[in-house]
N, CA, C and O atoms as CSV, one atom per row, in Angstrom:
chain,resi,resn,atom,element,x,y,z
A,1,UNK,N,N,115.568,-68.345,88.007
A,1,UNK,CA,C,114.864,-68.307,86.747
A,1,UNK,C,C,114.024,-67.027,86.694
A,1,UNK,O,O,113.109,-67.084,87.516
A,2,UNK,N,N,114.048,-65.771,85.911
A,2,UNK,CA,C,113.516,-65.076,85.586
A,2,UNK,C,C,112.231,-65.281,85.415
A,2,UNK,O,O,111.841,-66.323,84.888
A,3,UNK,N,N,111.343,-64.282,85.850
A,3,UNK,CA,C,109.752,-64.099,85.912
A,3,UNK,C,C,109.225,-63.381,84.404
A,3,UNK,O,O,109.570,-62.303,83.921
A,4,UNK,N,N,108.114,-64.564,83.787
A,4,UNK,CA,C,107.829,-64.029,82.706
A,4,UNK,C,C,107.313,-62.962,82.904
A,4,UNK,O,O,106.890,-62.674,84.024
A,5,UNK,N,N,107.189,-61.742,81.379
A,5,UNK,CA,C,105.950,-60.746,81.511
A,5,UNK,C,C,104.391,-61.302,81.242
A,5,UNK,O,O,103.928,-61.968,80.317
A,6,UNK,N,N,103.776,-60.734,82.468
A,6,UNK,CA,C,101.960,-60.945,82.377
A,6,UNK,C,C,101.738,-60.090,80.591
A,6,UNK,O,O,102.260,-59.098,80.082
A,7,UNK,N,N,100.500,-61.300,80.009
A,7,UNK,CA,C,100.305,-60.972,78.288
A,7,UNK,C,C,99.941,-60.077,78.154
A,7,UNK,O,O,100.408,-59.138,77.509
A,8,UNK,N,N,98.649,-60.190,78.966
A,8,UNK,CA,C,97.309,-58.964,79.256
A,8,UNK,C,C,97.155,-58.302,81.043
A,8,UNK,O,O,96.850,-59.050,81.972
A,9,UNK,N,N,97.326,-57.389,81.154
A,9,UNK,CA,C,96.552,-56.776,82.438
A,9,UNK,C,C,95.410,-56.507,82.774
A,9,UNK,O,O,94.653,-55.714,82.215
A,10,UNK,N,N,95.216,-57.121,83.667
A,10,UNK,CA,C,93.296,-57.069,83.760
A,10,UNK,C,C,93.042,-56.015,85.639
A,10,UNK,O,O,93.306,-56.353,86.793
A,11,UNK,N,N,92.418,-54.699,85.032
A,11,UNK,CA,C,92.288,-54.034,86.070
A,11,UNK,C,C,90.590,-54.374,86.954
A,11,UNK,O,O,89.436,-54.439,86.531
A,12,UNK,N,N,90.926,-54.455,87.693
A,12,UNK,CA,C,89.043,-54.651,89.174
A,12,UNK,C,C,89.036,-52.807,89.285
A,12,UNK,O,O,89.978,-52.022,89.398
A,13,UNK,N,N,88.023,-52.647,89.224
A,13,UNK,CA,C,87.547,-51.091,90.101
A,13,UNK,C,C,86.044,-51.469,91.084
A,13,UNK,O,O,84.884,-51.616,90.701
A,14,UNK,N,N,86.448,-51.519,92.020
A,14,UNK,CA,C,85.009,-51.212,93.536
A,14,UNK,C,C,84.683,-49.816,93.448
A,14,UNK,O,O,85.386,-48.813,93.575
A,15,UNK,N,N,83.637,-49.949,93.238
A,15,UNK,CA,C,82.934,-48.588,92.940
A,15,UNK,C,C,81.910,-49.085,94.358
A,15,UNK,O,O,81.517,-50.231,94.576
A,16,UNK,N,N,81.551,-47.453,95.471
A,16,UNK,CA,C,81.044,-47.772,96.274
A,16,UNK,C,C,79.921,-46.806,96.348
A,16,UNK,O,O,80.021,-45.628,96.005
A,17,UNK,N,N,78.675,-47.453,96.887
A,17,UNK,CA,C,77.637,-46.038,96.474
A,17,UNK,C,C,77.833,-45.348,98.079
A,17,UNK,O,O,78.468,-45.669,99.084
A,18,UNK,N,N,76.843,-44.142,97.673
A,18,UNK,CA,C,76.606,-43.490,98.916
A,18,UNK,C,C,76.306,-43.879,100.526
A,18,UNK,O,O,76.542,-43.178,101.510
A,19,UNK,N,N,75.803,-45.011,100.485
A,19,UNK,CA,C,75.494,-46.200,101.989
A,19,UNK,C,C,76.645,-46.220,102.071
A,19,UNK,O,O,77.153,-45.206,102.549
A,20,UNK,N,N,77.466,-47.231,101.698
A,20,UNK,CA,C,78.860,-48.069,101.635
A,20,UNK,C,C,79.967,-46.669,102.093
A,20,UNK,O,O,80.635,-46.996,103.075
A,21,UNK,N,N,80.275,-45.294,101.627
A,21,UNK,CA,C,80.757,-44.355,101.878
A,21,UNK,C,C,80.560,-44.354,102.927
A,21,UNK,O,O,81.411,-44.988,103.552
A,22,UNK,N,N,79.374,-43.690,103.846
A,22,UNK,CA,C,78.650,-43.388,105.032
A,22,UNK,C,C,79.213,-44.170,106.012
A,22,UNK,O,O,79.868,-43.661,106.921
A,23,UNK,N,N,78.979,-45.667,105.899
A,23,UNK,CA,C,78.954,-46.391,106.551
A,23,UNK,C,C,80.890,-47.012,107.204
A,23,UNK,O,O,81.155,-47.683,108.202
A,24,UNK,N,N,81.929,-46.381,106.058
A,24,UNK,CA,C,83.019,-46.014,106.178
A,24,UNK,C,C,83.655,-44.890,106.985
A,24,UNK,O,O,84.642,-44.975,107.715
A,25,UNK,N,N,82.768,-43.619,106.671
A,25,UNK,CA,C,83.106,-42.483,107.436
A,25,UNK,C,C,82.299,-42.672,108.334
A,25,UNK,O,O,82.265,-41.568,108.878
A,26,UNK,N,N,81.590,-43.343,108.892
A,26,UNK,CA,C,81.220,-43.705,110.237
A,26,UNK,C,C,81.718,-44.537,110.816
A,26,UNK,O,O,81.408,-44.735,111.991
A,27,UNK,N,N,82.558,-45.215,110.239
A,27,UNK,CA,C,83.345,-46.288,111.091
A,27,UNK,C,C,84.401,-45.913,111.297
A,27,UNK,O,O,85.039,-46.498,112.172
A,28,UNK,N,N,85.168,-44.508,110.400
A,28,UNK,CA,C,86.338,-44.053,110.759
A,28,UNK,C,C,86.290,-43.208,111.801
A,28,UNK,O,O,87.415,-42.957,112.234
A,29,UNK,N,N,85.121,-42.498,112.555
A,29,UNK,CA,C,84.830,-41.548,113.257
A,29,UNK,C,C,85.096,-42.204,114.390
A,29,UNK,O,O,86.028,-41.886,115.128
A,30,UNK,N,N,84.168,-43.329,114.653
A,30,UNK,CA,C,83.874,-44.138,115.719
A,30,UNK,C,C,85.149,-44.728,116.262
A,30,UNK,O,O,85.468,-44.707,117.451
A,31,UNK,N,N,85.873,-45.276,115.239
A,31,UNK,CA,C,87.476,-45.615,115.523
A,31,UNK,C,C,88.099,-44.250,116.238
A,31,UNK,O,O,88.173,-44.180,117.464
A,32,UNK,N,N,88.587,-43.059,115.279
A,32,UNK,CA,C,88.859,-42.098,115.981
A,32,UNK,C,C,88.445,-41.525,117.538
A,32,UNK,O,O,89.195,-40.945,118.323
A,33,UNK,N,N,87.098,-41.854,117.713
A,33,UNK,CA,C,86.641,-41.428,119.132
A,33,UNK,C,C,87.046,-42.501,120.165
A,33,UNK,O,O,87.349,-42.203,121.321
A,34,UNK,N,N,87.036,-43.815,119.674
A,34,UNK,CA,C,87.424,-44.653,120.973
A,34,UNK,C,C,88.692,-44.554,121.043
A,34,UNK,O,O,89.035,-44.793,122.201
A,35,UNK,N,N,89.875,-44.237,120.150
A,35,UNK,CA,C,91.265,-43.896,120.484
A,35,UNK,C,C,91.652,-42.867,121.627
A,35,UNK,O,O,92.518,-42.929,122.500
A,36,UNK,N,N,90.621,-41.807,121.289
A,36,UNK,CA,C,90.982,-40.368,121.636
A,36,UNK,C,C,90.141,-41.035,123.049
A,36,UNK,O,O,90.618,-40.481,124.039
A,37,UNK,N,N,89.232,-41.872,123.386
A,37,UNK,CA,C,88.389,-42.343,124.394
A,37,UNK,C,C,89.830,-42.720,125.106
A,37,UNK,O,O,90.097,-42.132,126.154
A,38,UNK,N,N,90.668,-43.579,124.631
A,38,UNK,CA,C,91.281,-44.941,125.344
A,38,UNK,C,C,92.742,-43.707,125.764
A,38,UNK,O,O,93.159,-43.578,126.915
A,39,UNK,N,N,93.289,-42.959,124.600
A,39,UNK,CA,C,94.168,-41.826,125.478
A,39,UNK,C,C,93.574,-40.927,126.596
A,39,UNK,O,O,94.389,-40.297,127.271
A,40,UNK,N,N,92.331,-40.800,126.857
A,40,UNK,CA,C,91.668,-39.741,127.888
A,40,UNK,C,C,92.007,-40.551,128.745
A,40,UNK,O,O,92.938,-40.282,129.504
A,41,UNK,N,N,91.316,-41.749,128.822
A,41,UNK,CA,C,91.388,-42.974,130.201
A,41,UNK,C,C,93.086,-43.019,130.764
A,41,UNK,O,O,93.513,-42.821,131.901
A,42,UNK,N,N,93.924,-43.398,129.344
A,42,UNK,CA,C,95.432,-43.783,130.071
A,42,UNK,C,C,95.862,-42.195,130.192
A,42,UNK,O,O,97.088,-42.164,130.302
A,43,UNK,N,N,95.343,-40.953,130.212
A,43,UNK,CA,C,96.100,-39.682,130.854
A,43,UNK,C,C,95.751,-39.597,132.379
A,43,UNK,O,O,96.394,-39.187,133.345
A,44,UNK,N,N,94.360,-40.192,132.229
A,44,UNK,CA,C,93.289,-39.847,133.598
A,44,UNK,C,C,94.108,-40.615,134.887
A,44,UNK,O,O,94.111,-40.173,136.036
A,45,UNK,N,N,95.048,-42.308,134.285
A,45,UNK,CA,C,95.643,-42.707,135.271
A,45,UNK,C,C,96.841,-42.858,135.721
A,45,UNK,O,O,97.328,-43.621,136.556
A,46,UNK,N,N,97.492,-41.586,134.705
A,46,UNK,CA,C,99.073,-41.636,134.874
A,46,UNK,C,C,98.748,-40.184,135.716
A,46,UNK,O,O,98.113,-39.236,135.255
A,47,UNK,N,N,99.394,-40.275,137.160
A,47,UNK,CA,C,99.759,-39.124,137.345
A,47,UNK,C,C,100.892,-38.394,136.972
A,47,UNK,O,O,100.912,-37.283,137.502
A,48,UNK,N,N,101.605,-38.576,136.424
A,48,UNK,CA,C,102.602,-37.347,135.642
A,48,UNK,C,C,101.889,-36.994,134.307
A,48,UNK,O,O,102.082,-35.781,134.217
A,49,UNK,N,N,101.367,-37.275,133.515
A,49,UNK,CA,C,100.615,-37.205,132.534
A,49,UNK,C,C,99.646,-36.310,132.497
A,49,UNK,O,O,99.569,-35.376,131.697
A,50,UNK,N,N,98.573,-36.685,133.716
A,50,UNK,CA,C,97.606,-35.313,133.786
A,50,UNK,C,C,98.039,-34.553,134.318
A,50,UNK,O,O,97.393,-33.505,134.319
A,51,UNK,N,N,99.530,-34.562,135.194
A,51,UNK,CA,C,99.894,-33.061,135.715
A,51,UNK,C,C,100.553,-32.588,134.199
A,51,UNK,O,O,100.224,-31.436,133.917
A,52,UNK,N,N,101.086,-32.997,133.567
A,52,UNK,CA,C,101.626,-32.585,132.209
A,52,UNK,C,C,100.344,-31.494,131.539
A,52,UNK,O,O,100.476,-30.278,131.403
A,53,UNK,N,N,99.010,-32.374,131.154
A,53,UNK,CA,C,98.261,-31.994,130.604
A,53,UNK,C,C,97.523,-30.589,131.031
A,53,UNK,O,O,96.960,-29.823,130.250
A,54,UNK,N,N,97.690,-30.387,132.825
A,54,UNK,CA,C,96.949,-29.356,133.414
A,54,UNK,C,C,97.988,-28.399,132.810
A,54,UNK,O,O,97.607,-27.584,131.970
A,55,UNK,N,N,99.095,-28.440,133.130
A,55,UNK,CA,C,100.694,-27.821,132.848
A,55,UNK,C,C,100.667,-27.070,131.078
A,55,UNK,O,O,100.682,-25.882,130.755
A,56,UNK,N,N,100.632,-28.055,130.392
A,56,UNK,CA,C,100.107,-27.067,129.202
A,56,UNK,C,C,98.914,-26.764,128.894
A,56,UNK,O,O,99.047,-25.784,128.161
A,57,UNK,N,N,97.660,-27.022,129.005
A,57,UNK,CA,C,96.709,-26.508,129.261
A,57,UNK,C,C,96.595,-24.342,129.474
A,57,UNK,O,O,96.138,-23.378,128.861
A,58,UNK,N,N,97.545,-24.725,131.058
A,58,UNK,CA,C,97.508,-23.186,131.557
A,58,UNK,C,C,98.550,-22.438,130.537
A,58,UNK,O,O,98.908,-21.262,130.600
A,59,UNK,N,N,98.961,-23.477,129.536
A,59,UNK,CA,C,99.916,-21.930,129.030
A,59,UNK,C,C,98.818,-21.168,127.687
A,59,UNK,O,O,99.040,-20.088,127.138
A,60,UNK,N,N,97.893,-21.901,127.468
A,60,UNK,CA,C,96.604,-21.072,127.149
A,60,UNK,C,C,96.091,-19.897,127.614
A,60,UNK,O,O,95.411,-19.003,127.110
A,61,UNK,N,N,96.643,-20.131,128.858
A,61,UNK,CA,C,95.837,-19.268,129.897
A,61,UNK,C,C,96.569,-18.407,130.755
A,61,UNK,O,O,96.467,-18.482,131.980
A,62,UNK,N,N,97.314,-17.580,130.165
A,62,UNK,CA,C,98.844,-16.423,130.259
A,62,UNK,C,C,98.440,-16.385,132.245
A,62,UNK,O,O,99.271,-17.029,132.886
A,63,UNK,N,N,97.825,-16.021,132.716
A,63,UNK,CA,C,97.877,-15.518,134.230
A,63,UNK,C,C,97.269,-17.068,134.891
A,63,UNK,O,O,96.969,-17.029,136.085
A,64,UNK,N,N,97.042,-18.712,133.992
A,64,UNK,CA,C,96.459,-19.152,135.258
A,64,UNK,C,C,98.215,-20.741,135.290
A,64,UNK,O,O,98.896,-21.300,134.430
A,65,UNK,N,N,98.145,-20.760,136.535
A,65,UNK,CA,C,99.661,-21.441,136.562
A,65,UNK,C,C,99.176,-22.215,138.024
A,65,UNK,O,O,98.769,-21.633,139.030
A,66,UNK,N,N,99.367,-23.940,137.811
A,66,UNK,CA,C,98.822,-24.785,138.385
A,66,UNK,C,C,100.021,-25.091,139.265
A,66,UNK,O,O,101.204,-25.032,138.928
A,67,UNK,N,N,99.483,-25.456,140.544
A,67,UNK,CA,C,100.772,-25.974,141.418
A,67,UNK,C,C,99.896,-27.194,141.942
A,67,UNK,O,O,98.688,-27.181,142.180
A,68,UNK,N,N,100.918,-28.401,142.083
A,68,UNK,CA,C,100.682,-29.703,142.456
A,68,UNK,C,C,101.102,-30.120,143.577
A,68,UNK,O,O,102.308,-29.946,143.751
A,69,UNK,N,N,100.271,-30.843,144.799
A,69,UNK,CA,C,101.603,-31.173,145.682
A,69,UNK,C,C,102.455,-32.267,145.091
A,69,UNK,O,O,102.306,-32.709,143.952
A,70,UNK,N,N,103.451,-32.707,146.049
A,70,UNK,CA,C,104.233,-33.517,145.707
A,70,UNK,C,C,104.288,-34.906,145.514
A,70,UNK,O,O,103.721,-35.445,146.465
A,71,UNK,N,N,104.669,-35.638,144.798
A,71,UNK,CA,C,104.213,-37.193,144.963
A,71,UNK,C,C,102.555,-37.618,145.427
A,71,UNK,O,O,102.161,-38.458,146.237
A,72,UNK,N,N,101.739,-36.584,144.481
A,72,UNK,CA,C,100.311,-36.706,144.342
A,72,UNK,C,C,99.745,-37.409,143.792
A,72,UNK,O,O,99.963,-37.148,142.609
A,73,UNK,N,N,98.904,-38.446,143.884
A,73,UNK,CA,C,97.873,-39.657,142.814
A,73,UNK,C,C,97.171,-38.453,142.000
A,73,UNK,O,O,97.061,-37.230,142.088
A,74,UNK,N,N,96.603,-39.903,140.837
A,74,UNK,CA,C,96.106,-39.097,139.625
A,74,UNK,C,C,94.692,-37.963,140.467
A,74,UNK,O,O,94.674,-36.800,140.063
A,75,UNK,N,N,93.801,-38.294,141.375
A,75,UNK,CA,C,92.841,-37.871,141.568
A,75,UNK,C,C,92.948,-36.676,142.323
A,75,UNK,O,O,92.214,-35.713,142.102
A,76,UNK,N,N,94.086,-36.686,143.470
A,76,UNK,CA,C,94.606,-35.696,143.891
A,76,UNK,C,C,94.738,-34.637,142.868
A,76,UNK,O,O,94.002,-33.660,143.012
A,77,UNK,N,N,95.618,-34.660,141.768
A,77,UNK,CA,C,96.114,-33.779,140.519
A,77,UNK,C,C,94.649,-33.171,140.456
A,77,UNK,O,O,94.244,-32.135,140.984
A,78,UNK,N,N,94.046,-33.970,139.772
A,78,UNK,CA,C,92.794,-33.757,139.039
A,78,UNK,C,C,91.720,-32.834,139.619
A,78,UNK,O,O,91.035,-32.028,138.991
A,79,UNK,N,N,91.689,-33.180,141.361
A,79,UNK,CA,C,90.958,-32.443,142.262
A,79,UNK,C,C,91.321,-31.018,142.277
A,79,UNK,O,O,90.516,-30.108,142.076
A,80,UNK,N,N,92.764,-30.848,142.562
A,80,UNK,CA,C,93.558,-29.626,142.600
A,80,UNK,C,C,93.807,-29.173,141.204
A,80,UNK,O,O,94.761,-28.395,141.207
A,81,UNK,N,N,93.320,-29.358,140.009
A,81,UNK,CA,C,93.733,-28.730,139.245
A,81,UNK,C,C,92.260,-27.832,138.932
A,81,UNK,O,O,92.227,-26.667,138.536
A,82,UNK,N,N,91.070,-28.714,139.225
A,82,UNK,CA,C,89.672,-28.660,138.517
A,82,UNK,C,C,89.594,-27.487,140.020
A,82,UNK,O,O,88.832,-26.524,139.943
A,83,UNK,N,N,90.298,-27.667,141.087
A,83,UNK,CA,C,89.572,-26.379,142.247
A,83,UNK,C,C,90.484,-25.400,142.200
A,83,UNK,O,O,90.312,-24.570,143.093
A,84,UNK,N,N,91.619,-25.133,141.312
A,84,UNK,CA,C,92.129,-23.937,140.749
A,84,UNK,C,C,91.833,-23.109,139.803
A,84,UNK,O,O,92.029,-21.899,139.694
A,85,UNK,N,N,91.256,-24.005,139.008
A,85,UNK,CA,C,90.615,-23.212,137.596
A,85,UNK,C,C,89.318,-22.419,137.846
A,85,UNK,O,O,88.921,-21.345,137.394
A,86,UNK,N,N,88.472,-23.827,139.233
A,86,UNK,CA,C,87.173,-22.812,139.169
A,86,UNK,C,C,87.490,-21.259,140.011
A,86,UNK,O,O,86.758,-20.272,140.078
A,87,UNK,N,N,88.824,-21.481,140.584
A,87,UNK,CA,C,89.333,-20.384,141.723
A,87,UNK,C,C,88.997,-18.919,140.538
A,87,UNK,O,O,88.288,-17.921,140.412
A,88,UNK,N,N,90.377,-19.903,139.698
A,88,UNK,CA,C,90.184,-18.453,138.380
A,88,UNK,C,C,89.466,-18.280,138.002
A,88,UNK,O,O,89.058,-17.136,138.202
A,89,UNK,N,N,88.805,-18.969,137.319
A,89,UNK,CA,C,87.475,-18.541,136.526
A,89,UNK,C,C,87.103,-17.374,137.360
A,89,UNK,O,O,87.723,-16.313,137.297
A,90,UNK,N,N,85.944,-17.602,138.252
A,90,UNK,CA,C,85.702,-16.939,139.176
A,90,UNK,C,C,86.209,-15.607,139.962
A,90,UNK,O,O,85.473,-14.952,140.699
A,91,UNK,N,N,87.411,-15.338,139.731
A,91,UNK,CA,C,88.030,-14.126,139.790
A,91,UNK,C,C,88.058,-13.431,138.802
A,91,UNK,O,O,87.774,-12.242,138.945
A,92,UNK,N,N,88.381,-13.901,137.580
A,92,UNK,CA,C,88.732,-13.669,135.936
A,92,UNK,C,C,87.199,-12.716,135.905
A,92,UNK,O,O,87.124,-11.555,135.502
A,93,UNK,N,N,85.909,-13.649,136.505
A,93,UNK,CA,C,84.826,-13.120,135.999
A,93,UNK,C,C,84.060,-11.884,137.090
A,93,UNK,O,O,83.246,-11.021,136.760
A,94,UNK,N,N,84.563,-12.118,138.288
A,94,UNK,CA,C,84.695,-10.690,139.144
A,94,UNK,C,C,85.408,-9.389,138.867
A,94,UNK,O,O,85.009,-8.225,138.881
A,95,UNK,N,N,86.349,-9.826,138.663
A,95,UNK,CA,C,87.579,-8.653,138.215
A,95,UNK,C,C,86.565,-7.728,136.866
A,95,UNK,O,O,86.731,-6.535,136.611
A,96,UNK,N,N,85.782,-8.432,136.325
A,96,UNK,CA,C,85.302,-7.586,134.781
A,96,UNK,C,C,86.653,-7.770,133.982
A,96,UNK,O,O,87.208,-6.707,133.703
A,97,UNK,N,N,87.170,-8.721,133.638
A,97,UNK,CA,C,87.860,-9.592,132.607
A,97,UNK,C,C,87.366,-10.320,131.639
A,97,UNK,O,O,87.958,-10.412,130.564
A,98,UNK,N,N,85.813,-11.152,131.969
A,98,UNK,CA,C,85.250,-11.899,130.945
A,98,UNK,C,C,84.742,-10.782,129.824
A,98,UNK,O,O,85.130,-10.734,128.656
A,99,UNK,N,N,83.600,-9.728,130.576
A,99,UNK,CA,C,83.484,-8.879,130.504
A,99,UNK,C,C,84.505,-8.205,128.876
A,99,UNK,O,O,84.353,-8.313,127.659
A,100,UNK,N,N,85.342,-7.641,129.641
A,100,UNK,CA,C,86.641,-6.733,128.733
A,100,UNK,C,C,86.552,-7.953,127.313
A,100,UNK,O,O,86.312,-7.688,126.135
A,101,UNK,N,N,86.794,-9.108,127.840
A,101,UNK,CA,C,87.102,-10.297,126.680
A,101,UNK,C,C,86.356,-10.054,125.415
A,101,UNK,O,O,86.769,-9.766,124.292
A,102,UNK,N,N,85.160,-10.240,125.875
A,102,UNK,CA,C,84.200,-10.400,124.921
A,102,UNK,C,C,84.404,-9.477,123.621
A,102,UNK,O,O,84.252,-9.868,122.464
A,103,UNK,N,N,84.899,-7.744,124.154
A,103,UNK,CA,C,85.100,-7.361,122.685
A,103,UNK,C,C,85.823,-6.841,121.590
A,103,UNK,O,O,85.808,-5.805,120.925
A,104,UNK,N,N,86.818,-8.491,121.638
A,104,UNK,CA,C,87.768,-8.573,120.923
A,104,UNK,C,C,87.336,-9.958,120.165
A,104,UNK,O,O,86.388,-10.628,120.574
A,105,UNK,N,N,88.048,-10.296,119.122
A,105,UNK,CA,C,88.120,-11.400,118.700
A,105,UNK,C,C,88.630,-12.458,119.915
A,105,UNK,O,O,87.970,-13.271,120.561
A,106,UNK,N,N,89.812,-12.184,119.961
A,106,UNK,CA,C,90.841,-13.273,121.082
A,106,UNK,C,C,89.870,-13.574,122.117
A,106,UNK,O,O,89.467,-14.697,122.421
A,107,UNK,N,N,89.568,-12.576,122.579
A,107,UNK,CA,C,88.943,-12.739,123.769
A,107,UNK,C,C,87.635,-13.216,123.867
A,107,UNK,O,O,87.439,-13.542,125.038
A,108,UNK,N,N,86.961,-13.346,123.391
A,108,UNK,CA,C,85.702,-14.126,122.279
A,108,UNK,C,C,85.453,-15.412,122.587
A,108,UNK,O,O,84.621,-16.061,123.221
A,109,UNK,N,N,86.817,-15.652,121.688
A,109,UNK,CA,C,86.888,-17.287,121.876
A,109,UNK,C,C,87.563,-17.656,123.114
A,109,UNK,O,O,87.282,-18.717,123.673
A,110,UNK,N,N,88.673,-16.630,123.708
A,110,UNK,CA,C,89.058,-17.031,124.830
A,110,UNK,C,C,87.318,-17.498,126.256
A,110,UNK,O,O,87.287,-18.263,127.220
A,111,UNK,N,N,86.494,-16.808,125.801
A,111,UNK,CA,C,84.932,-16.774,127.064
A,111,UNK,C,C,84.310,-17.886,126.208
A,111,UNK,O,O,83.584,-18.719,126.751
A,112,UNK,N,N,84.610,-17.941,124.660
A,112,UNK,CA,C,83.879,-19.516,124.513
A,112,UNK,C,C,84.752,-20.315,125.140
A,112,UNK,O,O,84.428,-20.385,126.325
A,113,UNK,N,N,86.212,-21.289,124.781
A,113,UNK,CA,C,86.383,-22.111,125.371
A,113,UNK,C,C,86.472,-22.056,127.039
A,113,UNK,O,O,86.705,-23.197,127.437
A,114,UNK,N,N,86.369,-21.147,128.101
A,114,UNK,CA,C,85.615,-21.221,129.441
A,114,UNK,C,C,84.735,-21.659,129.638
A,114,UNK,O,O,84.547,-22.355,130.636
A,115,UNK,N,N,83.506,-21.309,128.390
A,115,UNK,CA,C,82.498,-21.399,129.130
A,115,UNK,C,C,82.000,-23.288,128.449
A,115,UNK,O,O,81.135,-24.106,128.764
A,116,UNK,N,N,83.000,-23.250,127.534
A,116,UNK,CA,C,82.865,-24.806,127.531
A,116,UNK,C,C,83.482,-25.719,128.657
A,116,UNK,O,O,83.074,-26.806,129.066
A,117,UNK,N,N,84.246,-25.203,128.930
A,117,UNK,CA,C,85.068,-25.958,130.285
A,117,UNK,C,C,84.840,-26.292,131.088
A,117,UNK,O,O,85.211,-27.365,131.564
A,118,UNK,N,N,83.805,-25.128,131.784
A,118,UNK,CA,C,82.744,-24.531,133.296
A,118,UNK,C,C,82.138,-26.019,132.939
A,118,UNK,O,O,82.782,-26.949,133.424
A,119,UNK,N,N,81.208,-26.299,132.306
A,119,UNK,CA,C,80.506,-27.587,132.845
A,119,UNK,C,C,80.905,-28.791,133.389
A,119,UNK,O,O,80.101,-29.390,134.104
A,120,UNK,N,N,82.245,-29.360,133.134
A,120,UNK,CA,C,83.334,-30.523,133.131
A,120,UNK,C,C,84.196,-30.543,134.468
A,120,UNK,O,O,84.623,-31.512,135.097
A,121,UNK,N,N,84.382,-28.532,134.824
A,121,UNK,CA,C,85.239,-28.689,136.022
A,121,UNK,C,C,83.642,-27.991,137.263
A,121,UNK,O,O,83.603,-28.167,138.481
A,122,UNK,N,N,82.775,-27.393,136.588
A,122,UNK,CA,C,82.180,-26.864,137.656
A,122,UNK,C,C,80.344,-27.834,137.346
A,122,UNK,O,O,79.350,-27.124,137.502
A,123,UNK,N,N,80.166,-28.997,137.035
A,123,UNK,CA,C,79.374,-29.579,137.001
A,123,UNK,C,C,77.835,-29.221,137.535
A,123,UNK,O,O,77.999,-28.738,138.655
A,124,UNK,N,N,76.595,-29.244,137.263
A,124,UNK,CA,C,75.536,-28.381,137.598
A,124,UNK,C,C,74.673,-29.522,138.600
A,124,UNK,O,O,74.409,-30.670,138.244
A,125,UNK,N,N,74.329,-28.948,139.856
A,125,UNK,CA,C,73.827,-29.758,140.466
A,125,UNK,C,C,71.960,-30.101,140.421
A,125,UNK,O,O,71.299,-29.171,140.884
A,126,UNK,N,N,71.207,-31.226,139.954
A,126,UNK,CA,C,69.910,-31.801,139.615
A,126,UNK,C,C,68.936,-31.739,140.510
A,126,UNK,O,O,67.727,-31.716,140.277
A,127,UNK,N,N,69.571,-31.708,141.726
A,127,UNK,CA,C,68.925,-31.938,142.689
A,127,UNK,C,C,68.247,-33.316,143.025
A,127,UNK,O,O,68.837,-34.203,142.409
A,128,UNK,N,N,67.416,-33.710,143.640
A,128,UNK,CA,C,66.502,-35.024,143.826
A,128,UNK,C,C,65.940,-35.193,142.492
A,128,UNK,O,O,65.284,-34.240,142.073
A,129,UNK,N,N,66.064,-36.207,141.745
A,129,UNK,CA,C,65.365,-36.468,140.309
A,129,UNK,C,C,64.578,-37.807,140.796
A,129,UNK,O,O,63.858,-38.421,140.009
C-alpha cells in the first residue's frame, strides 16, 4: 500500500548560543586528544610500529638513518632510537650545522622542530626537589 503525501511540513531549527558552541568544540578537542592519546600508547607497544615510526620520522632528517637490533622489544627500539638521535643532534650541533640552519627558512624550522624534540628524547634533569 502506497505511503500518503505529509499535508504540511513542519521544520525544528536548534539554534545554539555561544556556551553550547564552546562546550562542543571542547568536547571535540578532548575526543581528538584521547584518540591521538590511545594511538601513541598502541605505537609505544607494538614493536614493529615504533620501529616504523622512528623509520619515517628519519626521512625528515636526510643524513639521520636508525638501525635496530634484531627481534628487539618495544623499549629496546625506543632506547636505541632516542640514543641515536641525541648522538645526532649533538654532532649536527658541533659540526656548526644548527648554526648554518638557522639562516634559511628550511632550516629555521628544521632547529625549531629539534629543539622541540630535545626535551622528550634528552629530558632535563631537577635534581633533589
Amino acid at each position: 500500500m502506497p505511503k500518503p503525501k505529509p499535508d504540511n511540513i513542519v521544520r525544528f531549527e536548534l539554534v545554539l548560543g555561544r556556551t553550547e558552541r564552546e562546550l562542543i568544540r571542547d568536547t571535540q578537542t578532548l575526543i581528538a586528544v584521547k584518540n591521538f592519546g590511545n594511538l601513541g600508547v598502541e605505537i609505544l607497544k607494538d614493536a614493529t610500529a615504533l620501529a616504523a615510526f622512528w623509520i619515517l620520522f628519519s626521512r625528515f632528517f636526510p643524513d639521520l638513518n636508525f638501525v635496530f637490533p634484531p627481534n628487539a622489544d618495544a623499549g629496546t627500539i625506543l632506547d636505541s632510537a632516542v640514543n641515536q638521535y641525541n648522538s645526532w643532534e649533538e654532532g649536527r650541533r658541533e659540526s656548526g650545522r644548527y648554526e648554518e640552519g638557522s639562516s634559511t627558512l628550511f632550516g629555521g624550522i628544521f632547529n625549531l622542530i629539534s629543539n622541540l624534540i630535545r626535551p622528550i628524547t634528552n629530558p632535563p634533569e631537577f635534581g633533589d626537589l
